[in-house]
Residue frames as qw, qx, qy, qz and C-alpha x, y, z in Angstrom:
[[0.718, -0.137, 0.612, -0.302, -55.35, 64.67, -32.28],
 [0.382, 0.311, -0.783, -0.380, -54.24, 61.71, -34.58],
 [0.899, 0.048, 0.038, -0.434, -56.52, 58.32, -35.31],
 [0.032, -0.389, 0.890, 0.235, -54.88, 55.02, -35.40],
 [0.834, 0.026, -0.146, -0.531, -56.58, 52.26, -36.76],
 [0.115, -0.197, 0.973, -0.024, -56.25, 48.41, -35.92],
 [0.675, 0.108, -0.387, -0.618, -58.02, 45.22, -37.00],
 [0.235, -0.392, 0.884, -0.101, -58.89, 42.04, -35.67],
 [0.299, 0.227, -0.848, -0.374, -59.49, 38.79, -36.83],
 [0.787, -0.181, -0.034, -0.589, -62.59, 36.34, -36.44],
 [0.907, 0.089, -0.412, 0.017, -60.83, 33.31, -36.86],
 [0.581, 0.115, -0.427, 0.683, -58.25, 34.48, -34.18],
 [0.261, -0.854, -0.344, -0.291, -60.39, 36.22, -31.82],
 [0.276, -0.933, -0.022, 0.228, -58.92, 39.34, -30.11],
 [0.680, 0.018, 0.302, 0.667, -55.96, 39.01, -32.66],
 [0.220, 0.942, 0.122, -0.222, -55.28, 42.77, -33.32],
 [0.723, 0.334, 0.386, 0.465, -53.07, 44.14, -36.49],
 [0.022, 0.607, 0.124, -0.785, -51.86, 47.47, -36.95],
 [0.410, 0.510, 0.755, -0.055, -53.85, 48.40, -40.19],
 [0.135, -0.067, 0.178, 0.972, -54.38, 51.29, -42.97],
 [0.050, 0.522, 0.697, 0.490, -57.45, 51.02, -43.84],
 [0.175, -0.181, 0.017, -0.968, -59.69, 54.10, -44.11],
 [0.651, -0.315, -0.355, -0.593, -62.81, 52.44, -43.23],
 [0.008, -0.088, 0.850, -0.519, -62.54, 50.85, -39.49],
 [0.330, -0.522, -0.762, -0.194, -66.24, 49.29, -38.40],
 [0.596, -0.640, -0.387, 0.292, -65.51, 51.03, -34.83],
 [0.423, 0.584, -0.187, 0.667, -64.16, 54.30, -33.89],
 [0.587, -0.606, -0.530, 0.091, -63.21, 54.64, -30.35],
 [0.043, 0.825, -0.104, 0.554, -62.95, 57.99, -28.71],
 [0.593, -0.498, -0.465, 0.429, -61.03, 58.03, -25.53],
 [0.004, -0.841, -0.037, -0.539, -61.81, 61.56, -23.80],
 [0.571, -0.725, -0.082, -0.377, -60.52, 62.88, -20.60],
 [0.890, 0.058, -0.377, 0.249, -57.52, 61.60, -20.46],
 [0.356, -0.911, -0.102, 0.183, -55.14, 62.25, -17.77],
 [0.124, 0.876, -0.464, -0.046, -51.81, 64.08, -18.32],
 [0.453, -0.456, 0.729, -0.235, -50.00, 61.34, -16.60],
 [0.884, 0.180, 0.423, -0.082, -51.47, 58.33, -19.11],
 [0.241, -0.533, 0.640, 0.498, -48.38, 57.44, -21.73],
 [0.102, 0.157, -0.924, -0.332, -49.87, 54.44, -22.91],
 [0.498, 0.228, -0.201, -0.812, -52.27, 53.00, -24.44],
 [0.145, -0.004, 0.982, 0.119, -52.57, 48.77, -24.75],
 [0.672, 0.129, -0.259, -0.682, -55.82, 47.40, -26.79],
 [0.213, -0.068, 0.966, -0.128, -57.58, 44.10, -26.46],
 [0.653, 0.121, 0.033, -0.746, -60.80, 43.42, -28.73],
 [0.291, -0.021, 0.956, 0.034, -62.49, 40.32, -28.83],
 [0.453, 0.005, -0.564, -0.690, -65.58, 39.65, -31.59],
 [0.490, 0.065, 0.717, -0.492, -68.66, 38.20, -29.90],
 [0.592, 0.536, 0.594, 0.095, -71.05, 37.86, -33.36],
 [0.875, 0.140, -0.118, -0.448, -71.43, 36.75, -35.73],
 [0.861, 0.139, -0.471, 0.134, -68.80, 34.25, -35.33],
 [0.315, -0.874, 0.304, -0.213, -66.47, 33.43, -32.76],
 [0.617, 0.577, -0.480, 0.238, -62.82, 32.19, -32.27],
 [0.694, -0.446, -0.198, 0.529, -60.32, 31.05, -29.36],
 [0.519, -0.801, -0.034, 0.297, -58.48, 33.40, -27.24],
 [0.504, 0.741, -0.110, 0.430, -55.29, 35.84, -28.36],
 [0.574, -0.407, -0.180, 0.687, -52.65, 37.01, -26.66],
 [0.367, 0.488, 0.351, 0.710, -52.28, 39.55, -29.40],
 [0.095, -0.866, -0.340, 0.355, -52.70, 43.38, -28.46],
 [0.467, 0.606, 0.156, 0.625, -51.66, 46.52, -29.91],
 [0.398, -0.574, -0.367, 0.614, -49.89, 49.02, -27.82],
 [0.394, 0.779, 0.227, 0.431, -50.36, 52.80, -28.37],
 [0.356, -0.435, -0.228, 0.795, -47.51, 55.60, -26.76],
 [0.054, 0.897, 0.438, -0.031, -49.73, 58.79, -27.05],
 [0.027, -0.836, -0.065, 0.544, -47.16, 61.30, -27.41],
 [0.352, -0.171, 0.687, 0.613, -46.09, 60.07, -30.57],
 [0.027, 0.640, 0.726, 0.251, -50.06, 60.59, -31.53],
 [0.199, 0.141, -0.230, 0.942, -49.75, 63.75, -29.65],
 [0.115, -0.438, -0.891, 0.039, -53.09, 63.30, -27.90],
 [0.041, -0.246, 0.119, -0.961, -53.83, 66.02, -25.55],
 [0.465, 0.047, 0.399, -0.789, -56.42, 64.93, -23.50],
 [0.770, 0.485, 0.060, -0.410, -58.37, 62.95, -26.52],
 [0.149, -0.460, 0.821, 0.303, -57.44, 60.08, -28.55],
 [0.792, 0.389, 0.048, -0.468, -59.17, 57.89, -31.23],
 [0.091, -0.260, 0.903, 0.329, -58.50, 54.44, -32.91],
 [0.620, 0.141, -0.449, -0.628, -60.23, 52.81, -35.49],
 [0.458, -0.263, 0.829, -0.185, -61.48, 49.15, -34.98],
 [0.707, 0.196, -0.417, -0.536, -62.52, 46.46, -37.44],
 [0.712, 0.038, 0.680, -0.168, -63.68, 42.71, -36.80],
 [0.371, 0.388, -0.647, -0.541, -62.92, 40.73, -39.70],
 [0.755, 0.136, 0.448, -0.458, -65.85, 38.04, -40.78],
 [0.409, 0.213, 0.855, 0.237, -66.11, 35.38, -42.97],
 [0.231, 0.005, -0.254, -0.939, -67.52, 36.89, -46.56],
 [0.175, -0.445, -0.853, -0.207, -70.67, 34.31, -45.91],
 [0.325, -0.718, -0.509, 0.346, -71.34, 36.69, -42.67],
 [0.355, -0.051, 0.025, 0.933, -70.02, 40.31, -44.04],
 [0.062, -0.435, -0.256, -0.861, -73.48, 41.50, -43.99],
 [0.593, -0.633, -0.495, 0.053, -74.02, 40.74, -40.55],
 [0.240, -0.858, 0.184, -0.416, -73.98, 43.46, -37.94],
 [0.619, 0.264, -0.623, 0.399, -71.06, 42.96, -35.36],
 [0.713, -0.697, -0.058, -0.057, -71.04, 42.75, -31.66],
 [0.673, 0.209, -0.363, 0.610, -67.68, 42.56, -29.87],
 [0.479, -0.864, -0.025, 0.154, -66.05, 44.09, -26.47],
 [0.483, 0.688, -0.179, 0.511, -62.85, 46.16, -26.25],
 [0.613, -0.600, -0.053, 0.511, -60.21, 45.89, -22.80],
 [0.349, 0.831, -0.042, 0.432, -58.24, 48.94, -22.36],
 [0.702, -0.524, -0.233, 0.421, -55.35, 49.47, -20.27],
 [0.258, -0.941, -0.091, -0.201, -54.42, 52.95, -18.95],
 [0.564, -0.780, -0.188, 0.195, -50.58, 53.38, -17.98],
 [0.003, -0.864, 0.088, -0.495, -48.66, 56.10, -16.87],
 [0.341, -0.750, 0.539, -0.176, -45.39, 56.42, -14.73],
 [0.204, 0.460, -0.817, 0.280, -45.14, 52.89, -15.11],
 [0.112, 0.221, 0.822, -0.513, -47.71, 51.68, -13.32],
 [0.141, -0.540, -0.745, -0.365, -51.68, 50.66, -14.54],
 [0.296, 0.052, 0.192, -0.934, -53.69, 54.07, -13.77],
 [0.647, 0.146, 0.452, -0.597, -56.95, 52.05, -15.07],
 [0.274, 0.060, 0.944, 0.174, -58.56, 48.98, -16.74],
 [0.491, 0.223, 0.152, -0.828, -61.98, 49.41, -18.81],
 [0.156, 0.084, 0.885, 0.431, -63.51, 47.30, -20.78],
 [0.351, 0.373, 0.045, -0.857, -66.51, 48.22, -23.15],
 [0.589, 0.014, 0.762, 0.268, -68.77, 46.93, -25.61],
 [0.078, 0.286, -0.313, -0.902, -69.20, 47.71, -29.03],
 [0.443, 0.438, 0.779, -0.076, -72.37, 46.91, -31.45],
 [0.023, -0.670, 0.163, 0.724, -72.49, 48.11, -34.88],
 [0.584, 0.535, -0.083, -0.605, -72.39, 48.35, -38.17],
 [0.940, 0.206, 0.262, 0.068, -72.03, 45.51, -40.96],
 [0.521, -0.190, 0.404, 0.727, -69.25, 45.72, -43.43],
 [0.127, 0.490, 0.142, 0.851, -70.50, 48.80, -45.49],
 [0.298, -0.896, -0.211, -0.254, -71.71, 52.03, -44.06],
 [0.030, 0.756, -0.374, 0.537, -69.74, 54.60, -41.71],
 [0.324, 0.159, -0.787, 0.501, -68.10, 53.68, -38.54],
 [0.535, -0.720, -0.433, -0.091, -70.27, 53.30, -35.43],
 [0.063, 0.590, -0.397, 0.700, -68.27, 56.16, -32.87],
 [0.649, -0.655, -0.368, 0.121, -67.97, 54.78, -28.94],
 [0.091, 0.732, -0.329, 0.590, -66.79, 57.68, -27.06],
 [0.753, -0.319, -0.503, 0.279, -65.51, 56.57, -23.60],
 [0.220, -0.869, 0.022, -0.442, -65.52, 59.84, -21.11],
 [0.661, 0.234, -0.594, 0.394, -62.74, 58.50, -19.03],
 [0.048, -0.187, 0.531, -0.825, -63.89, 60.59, -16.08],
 [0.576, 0.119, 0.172, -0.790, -67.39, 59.72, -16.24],
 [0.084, -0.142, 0.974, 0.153, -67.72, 55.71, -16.24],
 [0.655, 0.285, 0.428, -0.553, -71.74, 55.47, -17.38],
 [0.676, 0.437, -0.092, -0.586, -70.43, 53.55, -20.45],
 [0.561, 0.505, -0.630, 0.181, -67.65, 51.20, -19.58],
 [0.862, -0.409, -0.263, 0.141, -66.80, 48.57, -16.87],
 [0.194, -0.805, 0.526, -0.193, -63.98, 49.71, -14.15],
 [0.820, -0.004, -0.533, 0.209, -61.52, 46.53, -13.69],
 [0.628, -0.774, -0.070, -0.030, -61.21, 46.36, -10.13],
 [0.413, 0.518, -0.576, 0.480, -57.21, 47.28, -9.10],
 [0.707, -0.665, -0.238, 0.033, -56.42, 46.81, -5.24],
 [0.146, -0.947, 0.007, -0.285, -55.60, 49.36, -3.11],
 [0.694, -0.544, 0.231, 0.411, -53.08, 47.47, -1.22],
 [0.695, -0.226, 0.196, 0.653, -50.57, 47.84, -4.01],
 [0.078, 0.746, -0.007, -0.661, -49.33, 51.35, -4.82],
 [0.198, 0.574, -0.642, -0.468, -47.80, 50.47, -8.49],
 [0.827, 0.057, 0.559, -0.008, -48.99, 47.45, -10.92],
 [0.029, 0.532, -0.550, -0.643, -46.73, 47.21, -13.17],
 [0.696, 0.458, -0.214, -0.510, -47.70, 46.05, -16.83],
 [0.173, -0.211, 0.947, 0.170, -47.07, 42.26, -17.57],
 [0.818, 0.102, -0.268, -0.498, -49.25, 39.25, -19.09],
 [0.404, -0.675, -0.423, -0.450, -51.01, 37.92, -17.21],
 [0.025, -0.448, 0.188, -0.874, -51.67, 40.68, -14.62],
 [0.428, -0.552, -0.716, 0.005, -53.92, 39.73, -11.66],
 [0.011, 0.366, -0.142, 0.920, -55.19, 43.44, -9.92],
 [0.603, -0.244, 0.212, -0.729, -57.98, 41.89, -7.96],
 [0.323, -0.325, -0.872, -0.170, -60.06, 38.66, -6.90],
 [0.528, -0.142, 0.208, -0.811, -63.51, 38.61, -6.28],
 [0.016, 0.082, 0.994, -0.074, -65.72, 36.10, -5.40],
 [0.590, -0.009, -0.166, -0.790, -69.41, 35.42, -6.85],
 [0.126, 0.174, 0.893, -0.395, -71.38, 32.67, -4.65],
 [0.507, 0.057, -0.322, -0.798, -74.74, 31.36, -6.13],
 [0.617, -0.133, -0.775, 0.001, -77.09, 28.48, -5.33],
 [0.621, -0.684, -0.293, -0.246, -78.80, 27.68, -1.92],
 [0.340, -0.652, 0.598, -0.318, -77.06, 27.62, 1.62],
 [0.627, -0.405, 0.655, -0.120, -74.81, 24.69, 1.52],
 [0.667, 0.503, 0.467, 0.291, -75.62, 23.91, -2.22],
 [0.012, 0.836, -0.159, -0.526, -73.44, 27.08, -3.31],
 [0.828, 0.461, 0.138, 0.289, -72.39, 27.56, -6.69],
 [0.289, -0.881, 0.121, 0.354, -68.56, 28.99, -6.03],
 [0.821, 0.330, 0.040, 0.464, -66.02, 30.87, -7.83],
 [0.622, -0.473, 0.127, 0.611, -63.04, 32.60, -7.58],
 [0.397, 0.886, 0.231, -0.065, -62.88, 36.07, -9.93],
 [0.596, -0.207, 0.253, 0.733, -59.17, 36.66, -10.98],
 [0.297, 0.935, 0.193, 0.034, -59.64, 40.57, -12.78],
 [0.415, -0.620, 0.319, 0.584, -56.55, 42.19, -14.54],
 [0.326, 0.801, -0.279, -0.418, -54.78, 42.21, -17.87],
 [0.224, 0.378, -0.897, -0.053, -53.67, 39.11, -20.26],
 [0.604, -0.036, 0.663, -0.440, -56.28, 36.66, -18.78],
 [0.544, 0.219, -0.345, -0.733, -56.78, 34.13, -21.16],
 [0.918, -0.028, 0.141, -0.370, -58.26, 31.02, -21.68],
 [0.932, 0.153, -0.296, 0.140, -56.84, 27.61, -21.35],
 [0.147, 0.626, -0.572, 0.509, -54.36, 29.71, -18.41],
 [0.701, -0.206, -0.674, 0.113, -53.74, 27.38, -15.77],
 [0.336, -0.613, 0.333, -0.633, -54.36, 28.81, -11.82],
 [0.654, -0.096, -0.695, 0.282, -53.64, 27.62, -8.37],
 [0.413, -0.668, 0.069, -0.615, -54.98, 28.52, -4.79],
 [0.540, 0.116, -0.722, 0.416, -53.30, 28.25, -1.61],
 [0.350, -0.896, -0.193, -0.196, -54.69, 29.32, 1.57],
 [0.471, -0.835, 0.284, 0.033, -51.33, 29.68, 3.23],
 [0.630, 0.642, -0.426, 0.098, -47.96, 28.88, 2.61],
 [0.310, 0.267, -0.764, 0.500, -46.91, 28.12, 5.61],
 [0.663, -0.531, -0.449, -0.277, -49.27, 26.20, 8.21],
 [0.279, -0.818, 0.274, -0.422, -49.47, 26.80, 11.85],
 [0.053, 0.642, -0.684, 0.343, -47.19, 26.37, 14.23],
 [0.423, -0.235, 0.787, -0.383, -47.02, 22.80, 15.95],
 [0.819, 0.160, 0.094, -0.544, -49.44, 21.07, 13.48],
 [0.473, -0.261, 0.830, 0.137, -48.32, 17.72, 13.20],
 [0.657, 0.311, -0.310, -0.613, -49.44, 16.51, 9.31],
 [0.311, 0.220, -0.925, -0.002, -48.43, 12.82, 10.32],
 [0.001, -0.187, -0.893, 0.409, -51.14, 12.92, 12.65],
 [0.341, 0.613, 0.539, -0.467, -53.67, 15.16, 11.04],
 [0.254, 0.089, 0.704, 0.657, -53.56, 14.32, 7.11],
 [0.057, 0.805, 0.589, 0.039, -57.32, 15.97, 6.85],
 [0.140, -0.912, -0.242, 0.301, -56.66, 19.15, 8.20],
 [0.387, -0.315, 0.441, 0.746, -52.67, 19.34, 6.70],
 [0.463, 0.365, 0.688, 0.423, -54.67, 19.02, 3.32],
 [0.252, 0.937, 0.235, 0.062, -56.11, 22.79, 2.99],
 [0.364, -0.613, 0.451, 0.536, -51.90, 23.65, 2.72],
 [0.642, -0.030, 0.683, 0.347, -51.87, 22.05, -0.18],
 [0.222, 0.181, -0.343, -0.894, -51.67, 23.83, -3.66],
 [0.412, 0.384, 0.823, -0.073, -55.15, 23.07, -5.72],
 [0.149, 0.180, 0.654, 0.719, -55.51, 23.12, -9.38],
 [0.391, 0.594, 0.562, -0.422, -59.14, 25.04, -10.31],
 [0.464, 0.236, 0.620, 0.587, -60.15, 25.01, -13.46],
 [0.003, 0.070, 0.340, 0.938, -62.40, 27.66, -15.46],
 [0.426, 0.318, 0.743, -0.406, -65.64, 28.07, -14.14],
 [0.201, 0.261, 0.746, 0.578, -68.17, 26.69, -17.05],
 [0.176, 0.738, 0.612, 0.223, -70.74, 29.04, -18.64],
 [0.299, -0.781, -0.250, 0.489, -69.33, 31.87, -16.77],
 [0.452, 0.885, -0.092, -0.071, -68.77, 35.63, -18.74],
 [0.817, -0.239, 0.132, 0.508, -64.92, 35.38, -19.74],
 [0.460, 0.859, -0.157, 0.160, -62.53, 38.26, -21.31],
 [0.701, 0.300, -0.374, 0.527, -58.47, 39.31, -20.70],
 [0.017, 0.452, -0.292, 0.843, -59.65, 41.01, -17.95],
 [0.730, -0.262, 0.195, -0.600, -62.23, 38.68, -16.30],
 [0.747, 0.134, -0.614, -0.217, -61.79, 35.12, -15.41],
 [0.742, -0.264, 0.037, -0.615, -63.89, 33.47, -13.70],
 [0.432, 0.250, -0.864, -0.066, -62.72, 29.80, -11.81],
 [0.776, -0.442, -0.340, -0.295, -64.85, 27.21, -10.29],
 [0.041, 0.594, -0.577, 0.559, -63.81, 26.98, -6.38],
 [0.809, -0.319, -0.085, -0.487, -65.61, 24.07, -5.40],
 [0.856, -0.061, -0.492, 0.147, -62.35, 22.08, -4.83],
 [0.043, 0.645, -0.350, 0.678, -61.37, 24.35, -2.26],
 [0.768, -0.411, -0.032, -0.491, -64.09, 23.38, -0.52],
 [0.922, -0.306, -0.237, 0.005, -63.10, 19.90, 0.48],
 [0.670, 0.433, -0.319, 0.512, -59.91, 21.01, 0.97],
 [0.088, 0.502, -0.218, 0.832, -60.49, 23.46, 3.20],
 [0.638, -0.463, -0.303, -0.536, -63.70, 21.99, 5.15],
 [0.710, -0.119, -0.567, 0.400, -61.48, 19.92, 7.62],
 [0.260, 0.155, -0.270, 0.914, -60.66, 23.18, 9.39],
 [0.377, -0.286, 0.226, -0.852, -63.78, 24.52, 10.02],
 [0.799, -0.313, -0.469, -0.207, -64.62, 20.79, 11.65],
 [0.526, 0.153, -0.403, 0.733, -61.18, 21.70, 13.70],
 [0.002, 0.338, -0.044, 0.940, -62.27, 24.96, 14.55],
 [0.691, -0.308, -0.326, -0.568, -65.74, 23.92, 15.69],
 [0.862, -0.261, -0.430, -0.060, -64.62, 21.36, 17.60],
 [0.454, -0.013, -0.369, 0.811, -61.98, 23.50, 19.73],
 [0.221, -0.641, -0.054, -0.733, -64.76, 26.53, 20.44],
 [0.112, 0.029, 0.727, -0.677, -64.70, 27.72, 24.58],
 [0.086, -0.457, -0.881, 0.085, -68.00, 26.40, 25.85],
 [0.030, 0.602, 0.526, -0.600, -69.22, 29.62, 26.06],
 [0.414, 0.562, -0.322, -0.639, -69.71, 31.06, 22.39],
 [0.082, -0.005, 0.903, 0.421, -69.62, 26.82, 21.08],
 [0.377, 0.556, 0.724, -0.159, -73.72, 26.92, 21.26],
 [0.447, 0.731, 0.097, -0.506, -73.70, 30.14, 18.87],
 [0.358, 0.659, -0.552, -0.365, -70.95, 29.02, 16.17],
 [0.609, 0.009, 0.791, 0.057, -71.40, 24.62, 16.50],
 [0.747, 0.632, 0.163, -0.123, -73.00, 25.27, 12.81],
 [0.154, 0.803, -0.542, -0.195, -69.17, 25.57, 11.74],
 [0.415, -0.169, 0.892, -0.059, -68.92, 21.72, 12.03],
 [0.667, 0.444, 0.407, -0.439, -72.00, 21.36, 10.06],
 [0.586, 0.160, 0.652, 0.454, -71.64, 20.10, 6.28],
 [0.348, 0.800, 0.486, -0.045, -73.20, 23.24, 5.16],
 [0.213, -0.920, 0.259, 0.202, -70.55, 26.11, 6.20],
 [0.481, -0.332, 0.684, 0.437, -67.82, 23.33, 4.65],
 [0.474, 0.518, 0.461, 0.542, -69.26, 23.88, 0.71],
 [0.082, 0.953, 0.233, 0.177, -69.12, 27.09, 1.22],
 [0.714, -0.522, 0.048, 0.463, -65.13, 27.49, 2.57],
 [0.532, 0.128, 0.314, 0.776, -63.88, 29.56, -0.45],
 [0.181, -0.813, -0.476, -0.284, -66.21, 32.05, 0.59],
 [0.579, -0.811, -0.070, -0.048, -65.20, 32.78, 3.96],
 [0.672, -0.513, 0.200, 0.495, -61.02, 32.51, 3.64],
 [0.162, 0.865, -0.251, -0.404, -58.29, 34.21, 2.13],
 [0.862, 0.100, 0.430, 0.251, -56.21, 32.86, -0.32],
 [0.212, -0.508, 0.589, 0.591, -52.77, 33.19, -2.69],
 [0.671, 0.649, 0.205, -0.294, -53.88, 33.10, -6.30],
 [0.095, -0.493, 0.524, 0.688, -51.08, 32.05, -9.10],
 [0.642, 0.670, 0.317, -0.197, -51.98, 31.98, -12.40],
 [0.516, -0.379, 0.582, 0.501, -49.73, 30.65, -15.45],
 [0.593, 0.747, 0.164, -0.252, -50.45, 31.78, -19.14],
 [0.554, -0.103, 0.471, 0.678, -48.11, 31.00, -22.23],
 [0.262, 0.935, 0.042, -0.236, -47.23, 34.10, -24.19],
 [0.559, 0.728, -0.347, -0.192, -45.58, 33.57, -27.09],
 [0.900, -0.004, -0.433, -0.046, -44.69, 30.05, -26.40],
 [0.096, 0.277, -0.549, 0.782, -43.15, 30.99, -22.96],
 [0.445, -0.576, -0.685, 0.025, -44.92, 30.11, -20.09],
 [0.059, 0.471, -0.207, 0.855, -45.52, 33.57, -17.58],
 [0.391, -0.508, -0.750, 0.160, -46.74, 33.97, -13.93],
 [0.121, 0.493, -0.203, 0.837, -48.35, 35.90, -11.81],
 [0.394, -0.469, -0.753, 0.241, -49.72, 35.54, -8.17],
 [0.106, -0.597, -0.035, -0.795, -51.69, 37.53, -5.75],
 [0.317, -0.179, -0.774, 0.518, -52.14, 37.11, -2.08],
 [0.461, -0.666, -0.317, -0.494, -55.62, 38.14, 0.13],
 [0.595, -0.367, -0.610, 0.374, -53.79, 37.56, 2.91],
 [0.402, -0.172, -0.209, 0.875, -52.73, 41.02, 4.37],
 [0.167, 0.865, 0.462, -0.103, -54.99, 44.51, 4.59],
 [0.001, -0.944, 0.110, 0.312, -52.00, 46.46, 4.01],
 [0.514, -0.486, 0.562, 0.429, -49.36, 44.75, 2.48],
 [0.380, 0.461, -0.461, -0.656, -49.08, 44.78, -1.64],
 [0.878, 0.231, 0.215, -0.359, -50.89, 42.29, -2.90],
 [0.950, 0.277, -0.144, 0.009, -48.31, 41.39, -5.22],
 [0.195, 0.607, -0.624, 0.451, -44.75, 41.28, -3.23],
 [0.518, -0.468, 0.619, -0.360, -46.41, 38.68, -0.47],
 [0.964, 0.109, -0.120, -0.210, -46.55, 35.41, -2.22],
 [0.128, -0.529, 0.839, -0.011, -44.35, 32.96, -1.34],
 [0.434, 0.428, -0.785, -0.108, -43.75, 29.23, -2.32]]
């Protein structure tokens, strides 16, 4: 089993370097690997003592050139300002996982350790046995994500605040997520059949693409990112005043609250929706989209325009 080491920078947070040094802050054990994992991609980002903008930057490792076997180690240093080099370091570490071609798993960990003297701090990461690392969610619809930046492998959605006073957003989880990337949400590309938009400009409006920004305060990494969905809402709310107002007389007394102002902040909740997301990588702009529409179809092969 061979050790690589990398380093990254404070002032360039998650900027990793391939590195000699003998003395890494971090040494991270990945056990358990399967046969079937080639590669290796890094992402670390420095939480304290200081902290920096976003990186594309990663370091990629092909394991049979390390000749792994099952087990693999790299080193990891956070470089500080010398004012802060006797401050203890904090920081998280994404890991992508693939093999054949295709992402076998996301993780992401954090680390917390030592200052700039003393021995490495050791995170072992049991690859079968997640009780120390996040899983990035992948979805099942699609058999094969292939590696790119930026990678979308999931959305979730995290709803806070009262009924009707919701605080919504829109989770985008994958690989390459970074800040200042620019996303769009459609609910449909193509609206139904007969709607006339010359005669219903309200209702045409939840077709329409809609910018969402970053949601504020929320956790962020290259594998998590988090956007406020509150302009869905208005976007979308016309419909469920449609909807409400077209219900057979016999089920309108149980579902008339769909008309209500409450059920309409709360509309990115309750629909699907096409996700792209645009990120410049290495002064190149790059996309990638995901669709909620289907239960069976790949997630990424149904977007459309």
């Amino acid at each position: 089993m061979r050790t690589a080491y990398i380093t990254s920078g404070v002032l360039l947070l998650g900027l990793l370097q391939s590195s000699c040094s003998e003395k890494p802050h971090f040494t991270i054990r990945l056990t358990n690997l399967d046969d079937n994992i080639e590669t290796v991609y890094v992402n670390a980002a420095l939480d304290g003592p200081a902290r920096g903008a976003s990186s594309s930057s990663e370091l990629t490792f092909e394991l049979k050139s390390y000749n792994a076997k099952g087990s693999f180690d790299f080193g990891l240093s956070f470089d500080v300002p010398p004012s802060e080099e006797s401050s203890q370091r904090t920081g998280t570490v994404d890991i992508a996982l693939v093999g054949g071609g295709c992402v076998r798993k996301i993780i992401r960990t954090a680390v917390q350790g030592p200052t700039g003297l003393g021995a490495p701090t050791v995170r072992e990461l049991n690859l079968q046995s997640p009780d120390n690392f996040e899983i990035v969610p992948l979805d099942s619809r699609e058999p094969c994500f292939k590696i790119r930046r930026p990678l979308i492998t999931a959305v979730g959605r995290e709803l806070g605040g009262t009924y009707g006073a919701p605080d919504s957003k829109l989770v985008l989880y994958g690989w390459g997520l970074l800040k200042g990337s620019q996303a769009e949400a459609l609910l449909s590309p193509m609206r139904p059949v007969g709607l006339d938009c010359s005669t219903a400009a309200k209702v045409c409006a939840a077709w329409q693409k809609t910018a969402l920004a970053q949601a504020e305060g929320a956790p962020v990494s290259s594998t998590r990112l988090p956007l406020n969905a509150t302009p869905l809402n208005a976007k979308v709310a016309p419909l469920l005043e449609t909807v409400a107002s077209v219900l057979p007389a016999n089920i309108k007394p149980a579902l008339d609250f769909l008309g209500n102002a409450e059920p309409s902040r709360m509309a990115s909740a309750l629909f699907p929706f096409q996700i792209t997301l645009t990120t410049t990588i290495n002064g190149q702009p790059s996309t990638d989209c995901f669709s909620e529409y289907s239960t069976t179809t790949p997630a990424t092969t149904k977007c459309q325009n």
